[in-house]
C-alpha positions as CSV (number, residue, x, y, z in Angstrom):
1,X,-198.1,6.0,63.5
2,X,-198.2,2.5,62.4
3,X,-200.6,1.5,59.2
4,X,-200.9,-1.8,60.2
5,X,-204.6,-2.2,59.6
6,X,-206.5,-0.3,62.4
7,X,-203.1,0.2,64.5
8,X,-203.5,3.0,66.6
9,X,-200.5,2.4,68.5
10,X,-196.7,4.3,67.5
11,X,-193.7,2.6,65.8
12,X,-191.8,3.9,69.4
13,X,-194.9,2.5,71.8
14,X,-195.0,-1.1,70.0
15,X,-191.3,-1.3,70.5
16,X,-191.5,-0.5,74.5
17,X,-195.0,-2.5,74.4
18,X,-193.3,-5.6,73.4
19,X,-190.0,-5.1,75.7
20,X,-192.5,-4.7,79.0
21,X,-193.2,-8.1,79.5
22,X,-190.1,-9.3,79.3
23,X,-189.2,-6.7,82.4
24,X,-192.3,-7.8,84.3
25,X,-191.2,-11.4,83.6
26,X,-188.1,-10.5,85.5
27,X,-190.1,-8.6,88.7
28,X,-191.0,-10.6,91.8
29,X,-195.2,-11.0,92.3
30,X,-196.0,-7.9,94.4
31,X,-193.2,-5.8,94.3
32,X,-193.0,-1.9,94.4
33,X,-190.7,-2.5,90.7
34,X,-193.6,-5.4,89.5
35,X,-196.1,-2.1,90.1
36,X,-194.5,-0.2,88.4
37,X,-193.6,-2.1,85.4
38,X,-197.7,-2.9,85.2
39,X,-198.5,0.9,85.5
40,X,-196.0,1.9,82.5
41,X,-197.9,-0.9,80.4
42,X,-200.9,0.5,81.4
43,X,-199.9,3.9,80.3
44,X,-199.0,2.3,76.7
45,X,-202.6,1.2,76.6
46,X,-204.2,4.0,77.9
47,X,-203.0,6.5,75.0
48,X,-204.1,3.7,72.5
49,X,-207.2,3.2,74.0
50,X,-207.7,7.0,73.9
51,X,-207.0,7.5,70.0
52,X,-209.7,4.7,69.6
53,X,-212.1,6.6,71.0
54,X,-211.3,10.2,69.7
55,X,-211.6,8.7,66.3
56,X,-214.7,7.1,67.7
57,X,-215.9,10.3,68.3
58,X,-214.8,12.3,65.7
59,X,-216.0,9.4,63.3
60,X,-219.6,10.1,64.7
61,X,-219.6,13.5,65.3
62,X,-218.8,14.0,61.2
63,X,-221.4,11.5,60.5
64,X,-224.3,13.0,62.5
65,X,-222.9,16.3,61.0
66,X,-223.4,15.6,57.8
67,X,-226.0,13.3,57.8
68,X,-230.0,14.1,59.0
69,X,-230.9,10.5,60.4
70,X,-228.3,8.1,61.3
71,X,-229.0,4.6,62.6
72,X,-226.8,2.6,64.7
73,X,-227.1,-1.5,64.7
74,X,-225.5,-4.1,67.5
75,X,-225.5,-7.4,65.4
76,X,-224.8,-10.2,67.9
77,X,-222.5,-12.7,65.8
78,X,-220.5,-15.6,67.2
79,X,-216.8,-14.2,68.5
């Protein structure tokens, strides 16, 4: 995988991740090809998104493992 700070995405996937829009740019607004183009980004994203979260989850299953009180805080700061 890429190290390119907290890059959970594949040297292969960012390739075909950047390449997609230019094929969707191409597509007419509500075609069966313009669908299709949309889903395969999505697919990108979805196995991304799904790495986040198993390290997510391995992160806080280790933690509450190892640890007898663990404390979770939302800080609301400006985006």
């Amino acid at each position: 995988m890429v190290e390119s700070g907290s890059s959970f995405i594949t040297t292969g996937e960012a390739i075909r991740y950047r390449r997609v829009p230019q094929r969707l740019a191409h597509t007419n607004k509500g075609s069966v090809n313009r669908a299709r183009v949309r889903a395969h980004m999505n697919k990108i994203m979805r196995r991304v998104t799904g790495r986040r979260a198993d390290l997510c989850a391995q992160t806080a299953a280790t933690l509450t493992a190892k640890n007898a009180r663990v404390v979770s805080e939302d800080l609301n700061t400006p985006p």
